[in-house]
C-alpha positions as CSV (number, residue, x, y, z in Angstrom):
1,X,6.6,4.5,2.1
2,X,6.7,8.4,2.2
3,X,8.2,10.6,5.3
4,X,8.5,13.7,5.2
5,X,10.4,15.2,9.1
6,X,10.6,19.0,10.2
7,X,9.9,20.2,6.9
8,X,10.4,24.0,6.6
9,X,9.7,26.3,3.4
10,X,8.7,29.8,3.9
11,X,7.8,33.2,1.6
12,X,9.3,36.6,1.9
13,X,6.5,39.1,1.5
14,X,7.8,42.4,-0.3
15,X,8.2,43.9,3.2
16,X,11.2,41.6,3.9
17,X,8.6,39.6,6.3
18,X,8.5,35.7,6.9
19,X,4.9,34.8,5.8
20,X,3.0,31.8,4.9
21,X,4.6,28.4,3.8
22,X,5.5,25.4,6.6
23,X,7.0,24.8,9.8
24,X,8.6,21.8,10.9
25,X,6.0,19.4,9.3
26,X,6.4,15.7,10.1
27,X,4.2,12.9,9.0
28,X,4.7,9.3,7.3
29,X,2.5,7.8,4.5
30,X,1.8,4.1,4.6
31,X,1.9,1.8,1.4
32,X,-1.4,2.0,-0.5
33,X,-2.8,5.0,2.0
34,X,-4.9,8.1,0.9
35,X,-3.7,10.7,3.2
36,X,-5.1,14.1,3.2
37,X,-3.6,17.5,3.8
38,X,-6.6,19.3,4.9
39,X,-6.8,23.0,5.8
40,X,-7.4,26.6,4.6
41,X,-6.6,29.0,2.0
42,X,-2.6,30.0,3.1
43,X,-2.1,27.0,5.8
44,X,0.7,25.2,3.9
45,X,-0.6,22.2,2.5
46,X,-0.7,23.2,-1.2
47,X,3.2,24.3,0.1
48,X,3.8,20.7,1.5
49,X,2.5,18.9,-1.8
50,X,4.5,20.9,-3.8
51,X,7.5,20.3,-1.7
52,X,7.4,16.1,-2.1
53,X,6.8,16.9,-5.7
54,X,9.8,18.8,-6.1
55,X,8.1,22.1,-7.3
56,X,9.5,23.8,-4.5
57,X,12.7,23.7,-2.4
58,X,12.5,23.5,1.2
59,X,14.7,25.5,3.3
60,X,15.2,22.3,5.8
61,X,13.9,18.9,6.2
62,X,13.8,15.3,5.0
63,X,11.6,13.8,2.4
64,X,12.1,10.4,1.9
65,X,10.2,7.6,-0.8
66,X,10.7,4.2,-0.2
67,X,13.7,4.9,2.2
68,X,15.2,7.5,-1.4
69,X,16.2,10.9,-0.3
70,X,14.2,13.2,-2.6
71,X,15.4,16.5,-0.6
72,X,17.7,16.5,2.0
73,X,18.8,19.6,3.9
74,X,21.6,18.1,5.9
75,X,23.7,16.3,2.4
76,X,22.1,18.7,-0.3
77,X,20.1,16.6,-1.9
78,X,17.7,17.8,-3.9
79,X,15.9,15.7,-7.0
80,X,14.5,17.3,-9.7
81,X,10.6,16.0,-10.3
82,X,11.4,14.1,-13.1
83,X,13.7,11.8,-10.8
84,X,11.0,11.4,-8.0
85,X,8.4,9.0,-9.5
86,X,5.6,10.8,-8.8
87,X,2.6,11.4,-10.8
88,X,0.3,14.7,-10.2
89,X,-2.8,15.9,-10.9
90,X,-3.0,19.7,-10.8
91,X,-6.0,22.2,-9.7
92,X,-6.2,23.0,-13.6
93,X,-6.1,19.5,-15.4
94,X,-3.1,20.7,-17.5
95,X,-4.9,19.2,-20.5
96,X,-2.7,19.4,-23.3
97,X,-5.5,21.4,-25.9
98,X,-3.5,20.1,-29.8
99,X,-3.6,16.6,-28.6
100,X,-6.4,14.2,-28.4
101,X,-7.1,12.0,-25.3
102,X,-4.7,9.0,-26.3
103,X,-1.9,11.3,-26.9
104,X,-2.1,13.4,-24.0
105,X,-2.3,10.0,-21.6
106,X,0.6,9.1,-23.8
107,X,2.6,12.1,-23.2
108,X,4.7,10.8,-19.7
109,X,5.7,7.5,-21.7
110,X,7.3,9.4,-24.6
111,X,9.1,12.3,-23.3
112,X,13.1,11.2,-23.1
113,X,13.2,11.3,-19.4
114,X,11.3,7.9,-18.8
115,X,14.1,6.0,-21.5
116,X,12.5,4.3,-24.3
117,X,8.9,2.8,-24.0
118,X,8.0,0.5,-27.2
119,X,4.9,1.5,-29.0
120,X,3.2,-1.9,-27.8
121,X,3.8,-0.9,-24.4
122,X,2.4,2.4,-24.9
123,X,-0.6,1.6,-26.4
124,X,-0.7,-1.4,-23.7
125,X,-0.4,0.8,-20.5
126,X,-2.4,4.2,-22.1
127,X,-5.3,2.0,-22.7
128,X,-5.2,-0.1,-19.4
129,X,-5.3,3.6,-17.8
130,X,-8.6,5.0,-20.2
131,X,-10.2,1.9,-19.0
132,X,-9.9,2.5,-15.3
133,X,-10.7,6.3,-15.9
134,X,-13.7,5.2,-18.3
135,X,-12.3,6.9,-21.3
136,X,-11.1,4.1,-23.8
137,X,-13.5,4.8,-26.1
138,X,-13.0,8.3,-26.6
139,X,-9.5,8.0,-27.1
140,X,-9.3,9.6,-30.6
141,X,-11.7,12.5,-29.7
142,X,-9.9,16.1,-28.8
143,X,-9.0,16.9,-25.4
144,X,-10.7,20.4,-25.9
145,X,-14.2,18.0,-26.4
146,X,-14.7,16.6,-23.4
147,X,-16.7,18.0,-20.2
148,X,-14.7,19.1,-17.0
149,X,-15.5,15.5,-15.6
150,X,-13.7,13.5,-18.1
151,X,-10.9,16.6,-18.2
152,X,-10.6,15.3,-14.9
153,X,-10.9,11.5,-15.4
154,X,-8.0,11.8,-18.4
155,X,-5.5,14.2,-15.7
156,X,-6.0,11.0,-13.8
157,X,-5.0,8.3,-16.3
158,X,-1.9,10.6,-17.5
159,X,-0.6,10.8,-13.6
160,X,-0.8,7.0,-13.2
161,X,-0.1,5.7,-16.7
162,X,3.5,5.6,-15.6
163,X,2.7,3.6,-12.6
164,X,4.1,5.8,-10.0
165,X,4.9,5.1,-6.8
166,X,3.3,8.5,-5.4
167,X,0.2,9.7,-6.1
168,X,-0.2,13.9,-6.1
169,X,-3.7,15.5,-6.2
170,X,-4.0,19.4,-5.7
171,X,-7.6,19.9,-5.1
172,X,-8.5,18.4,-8.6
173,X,-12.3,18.3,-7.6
174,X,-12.7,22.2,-7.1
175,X,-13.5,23.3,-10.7
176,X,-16.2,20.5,-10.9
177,X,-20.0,21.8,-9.7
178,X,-21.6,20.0,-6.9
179,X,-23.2,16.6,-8.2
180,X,-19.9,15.9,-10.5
181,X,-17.6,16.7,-7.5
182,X,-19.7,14.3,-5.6
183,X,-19.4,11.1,-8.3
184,X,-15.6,11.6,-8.7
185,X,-15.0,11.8,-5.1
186,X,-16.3,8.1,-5.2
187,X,-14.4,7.6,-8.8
188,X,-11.3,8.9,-6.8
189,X,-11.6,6.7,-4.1
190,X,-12.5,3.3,-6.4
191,X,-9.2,4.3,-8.8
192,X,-6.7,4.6,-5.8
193,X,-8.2,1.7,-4.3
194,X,-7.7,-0.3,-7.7
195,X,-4.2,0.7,-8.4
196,X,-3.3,0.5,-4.9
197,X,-1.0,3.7,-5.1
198,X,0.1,5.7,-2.8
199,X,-2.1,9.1,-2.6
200,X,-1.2,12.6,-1.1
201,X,-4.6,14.7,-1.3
202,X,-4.8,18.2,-1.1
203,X,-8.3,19.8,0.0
204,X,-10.1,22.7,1.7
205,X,-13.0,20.4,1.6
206,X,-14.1,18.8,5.1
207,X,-16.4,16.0,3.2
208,X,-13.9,15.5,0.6
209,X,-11.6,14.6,3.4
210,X,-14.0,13.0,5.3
211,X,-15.1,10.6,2.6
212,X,-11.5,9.9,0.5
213,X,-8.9,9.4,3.5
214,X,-7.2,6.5,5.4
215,X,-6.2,9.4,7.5
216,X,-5.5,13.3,7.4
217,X,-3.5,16.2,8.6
218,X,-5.5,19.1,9.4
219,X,-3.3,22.5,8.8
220,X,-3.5,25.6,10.7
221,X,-0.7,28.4,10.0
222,X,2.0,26.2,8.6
223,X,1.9,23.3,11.3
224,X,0.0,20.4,11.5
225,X,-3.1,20.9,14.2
226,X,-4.1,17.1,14.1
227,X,-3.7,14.2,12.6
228,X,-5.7,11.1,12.6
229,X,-8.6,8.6,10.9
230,X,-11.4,10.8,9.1
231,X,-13.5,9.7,12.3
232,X,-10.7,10.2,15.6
233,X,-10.3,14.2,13.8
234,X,-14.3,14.6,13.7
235,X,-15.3,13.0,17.0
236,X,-12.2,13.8,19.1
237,X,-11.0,17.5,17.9
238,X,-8.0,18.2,20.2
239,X,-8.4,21.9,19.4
240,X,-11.1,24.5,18.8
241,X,-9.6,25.3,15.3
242,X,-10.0,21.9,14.4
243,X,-13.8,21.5,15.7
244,X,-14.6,24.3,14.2
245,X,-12.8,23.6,11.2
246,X,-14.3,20.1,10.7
247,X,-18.2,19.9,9.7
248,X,-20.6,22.0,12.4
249,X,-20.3,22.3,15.7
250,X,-21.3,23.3,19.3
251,X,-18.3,24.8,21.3
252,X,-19.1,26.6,24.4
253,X,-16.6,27.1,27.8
254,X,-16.7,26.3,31.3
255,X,-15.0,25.7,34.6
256,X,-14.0,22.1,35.4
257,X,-16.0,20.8,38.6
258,X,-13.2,18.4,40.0
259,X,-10.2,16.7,38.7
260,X,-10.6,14.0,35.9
261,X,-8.6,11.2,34.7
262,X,-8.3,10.1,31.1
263,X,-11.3,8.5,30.1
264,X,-13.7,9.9,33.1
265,X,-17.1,11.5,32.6
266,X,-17.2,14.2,34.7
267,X,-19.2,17.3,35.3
268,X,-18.3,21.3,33.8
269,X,-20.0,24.4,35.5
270,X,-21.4,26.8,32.6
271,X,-23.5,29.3,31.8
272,X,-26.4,27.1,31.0
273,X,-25.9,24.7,34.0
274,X,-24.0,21.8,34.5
275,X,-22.8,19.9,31.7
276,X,-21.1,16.4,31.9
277,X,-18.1,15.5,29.2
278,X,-16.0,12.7,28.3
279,X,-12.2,14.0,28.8
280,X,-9.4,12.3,27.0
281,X,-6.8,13.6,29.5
282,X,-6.5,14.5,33.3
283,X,-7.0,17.9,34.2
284,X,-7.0,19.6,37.7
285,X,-10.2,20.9,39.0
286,X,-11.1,25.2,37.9
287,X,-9.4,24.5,34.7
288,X,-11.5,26.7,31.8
289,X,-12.1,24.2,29.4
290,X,-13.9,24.5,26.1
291,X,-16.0,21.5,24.9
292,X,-17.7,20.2,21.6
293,X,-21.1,19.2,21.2
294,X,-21.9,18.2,16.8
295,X,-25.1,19.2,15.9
296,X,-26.2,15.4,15.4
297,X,-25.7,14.4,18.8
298,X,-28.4,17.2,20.0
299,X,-32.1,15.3,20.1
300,X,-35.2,17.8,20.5
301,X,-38.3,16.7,22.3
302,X,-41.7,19.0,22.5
303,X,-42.7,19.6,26.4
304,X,-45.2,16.5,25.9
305,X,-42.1,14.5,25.2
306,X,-39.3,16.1,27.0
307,X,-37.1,13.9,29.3
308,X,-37.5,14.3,33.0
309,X,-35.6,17.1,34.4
310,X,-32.7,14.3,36.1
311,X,-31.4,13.4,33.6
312,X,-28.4,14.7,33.0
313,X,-27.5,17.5,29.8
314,X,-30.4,18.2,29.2
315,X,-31.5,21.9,28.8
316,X,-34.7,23.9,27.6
317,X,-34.6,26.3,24.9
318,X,-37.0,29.0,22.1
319,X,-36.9,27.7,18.2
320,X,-35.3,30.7,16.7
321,X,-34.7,29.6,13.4
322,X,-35.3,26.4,11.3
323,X,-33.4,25.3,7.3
324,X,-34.5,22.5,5.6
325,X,-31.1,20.5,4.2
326,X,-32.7,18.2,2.7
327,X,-32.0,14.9,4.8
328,X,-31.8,16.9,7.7
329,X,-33.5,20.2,9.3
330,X,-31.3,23.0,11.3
331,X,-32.8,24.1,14.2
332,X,-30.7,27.2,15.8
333,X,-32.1,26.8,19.4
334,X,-32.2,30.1,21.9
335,X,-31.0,28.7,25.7
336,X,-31.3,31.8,28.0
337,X,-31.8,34.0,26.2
338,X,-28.1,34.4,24.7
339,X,-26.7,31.5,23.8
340,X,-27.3,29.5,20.8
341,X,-27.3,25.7,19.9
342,X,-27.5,24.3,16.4
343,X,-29.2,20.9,16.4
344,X,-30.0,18.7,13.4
345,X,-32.6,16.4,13.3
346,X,-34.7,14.3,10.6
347,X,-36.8,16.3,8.6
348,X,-40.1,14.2,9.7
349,X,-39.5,15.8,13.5
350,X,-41.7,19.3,12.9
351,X,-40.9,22.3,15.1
352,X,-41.8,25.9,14.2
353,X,-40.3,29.2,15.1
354,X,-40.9,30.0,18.7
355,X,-41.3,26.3,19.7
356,X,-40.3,25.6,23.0
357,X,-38.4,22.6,23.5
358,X,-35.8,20.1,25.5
359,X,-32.4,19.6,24.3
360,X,-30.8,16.5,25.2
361,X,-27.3,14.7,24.5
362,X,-25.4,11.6,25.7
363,X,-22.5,12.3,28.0
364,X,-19.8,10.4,25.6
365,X,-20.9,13.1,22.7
366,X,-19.6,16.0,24.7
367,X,-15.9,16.2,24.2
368,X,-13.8,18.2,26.6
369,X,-10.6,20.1,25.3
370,X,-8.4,22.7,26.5
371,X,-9.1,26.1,26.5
């Protein structure tokens, strides 16, 4: 459906430097997919999305729709937005302020560019679009009336009013508060579903990510770090930046014991003892490795229930701090007096400051990557 190969678009700071922007960015969008360009403030994503829309012009690459050239470096080619079929929802809404909801959901089908749309048709495909966004009975009241939700809801039904083939959305949830960005992640996801278009997110937002996506492409310094299904990118990180980058995590370092195969569970000497991982590729024996442990995986027992001292990962540790998250508690565990461990457990499991316990976690939950 959408392929986008060794895309390149950089900034000149007023130095004369090279900074920011994309580098050799590759990835293919399947019919109907959510995909998600995920990443921090300045890694490129914003960049990429406004590259496929045609909002900014590449210095190389390929981006193709439904085998079109929309920008080309090799033949030129290099189609204005208005040419691309795209629909977009921007950060700000773009909420025309002098029209009212109907007219500004309107607005794509009567600008000259999309040729002549009847009025029947009009009023047709605007209301089939207020009704999947919830809005067809407001459709008389004034843009400027409506909360940022239904702001939101109405960008929506102007982007896919035209029936795009592409989908844009440039972080459209980020000037919503907490519970709202919550209900239209789930609005999002039912819509796209529905309508079965195509749909490049944009995000800084792990759970947003996490929760919306067939798959995603996590960013780091204009080049794609990973790329996978919401789960493969949270349970088997290939990189520290992405571990750390996606939800909370364990990382610590050690030495590899002996030499693994893909697939093996295999011992690492650390700090804290021996440690057994799961590796996903073969590695020589004294390679440093780093290795991820989520905070989920980590159970806590009291000395009266701790696990006998065989078994293996399993290590003791002093409660240094506890947070109540609500459906969770945060323990930040002490283990020899220099590291620390963040475990999360259900609330009902009560431990207090100074606590000593037994951490304990399954072998296939410790995930081995490269240093």
């Amino acid at each position: 459906m959408l392929r986008v190969a060794n895309l390149v678009k950089q900034y000149i700071n007023e130095t004369g430097e090279r900074k920011g922007g994309v580098s050799n960015v590759s990835f293919d969008v399947k019919e109907g997919e959510l995909f998600t360009l995920l990443g921090p403030s300045g890694c490129g994503k914003t960049t990429t999305l406004r590259s496929i829309a045609g909002l900014e012009h590449p210095e190389s690459g390929q981006i193709q729709l439904d085998g079109r050239d929309l920008f080309d470096s090799r033949s030129d080619i290099q189609l204005p937005m208005y040419e691309r079929d795209i629909g977009m929802v921007f950060q700000s809404y773009a909420i025309w302020p002098h029209m009212n909801v109907f007219e500004n959901a309107a607005y794509p089908l009567r600008t000259r560019r999309n040729g002549h749309v009847s009025r029947e048709d009009i009023e047709t495909r605007v209301m089939r679009s207020l009704e999947m966004v919830g809005l067809a009975e407001y459709r008389n009241r004034s843009a400027t009336k409506l909360s940022g939700g239904q702001q939101q809801r109405l960008a929506l039904a102007r982007a896919l009013v035209r029936e795009p083939k592409l989908l844009l959305l440039d972080e459209p949830l980020s000037n919503l508060d907490a519970l709202l960005r919550e209900q239209m992640r789930a609005e999002i996801k039912r819509l796209q579903s529905e309508w079965g278009v195509t749909t490049i997110y944009v995000t800084h937002d792990q759970s947003e990510a996490m929760a919306l996506s067939d798959r995603v492409a996590v960013l780091n310094n204009g080049m794609i770090a990973q790329m996978g299904t919401p789960f493969d990118i949270y349970d088997r990180p290939r990189s520290e930046f992405v571990a750390n980058f996606i939800g909370r995590t364990n990382l610590l370092r050690g030495r590899l014991a002996s030499r693994v195969r893909a697939g093996d569970i295999a011992p690492v000497d650390t700090s804290i003892g021996s440690i057994r991982c799961m590796f996903s590729s073969g590695m020589p024996a004294g390679n440093q490795i780093s290795f991820v442990i989520r905070p989920e995986n980590i159970q806590l027992h009291t000395a009266e229930g701790a696990p006998a001292d065989a078994m293996p990962n399993c290590i003791d540790g002093l409660v240094r701090n506890k947070v109540f998250l609500g459906e969770v508690a945060e323990y930040s565990i002490d283990i020899n007096g220099g590291l620390n461990i963040i475990a999360r457990t259900h609330p009902s499991i009560s431990l207090n400051r100074g606590d000593r316990v037994r951490a304990s976690f399954p072998e296939n939950k410790v995930i081995a990557i490269c240093s």
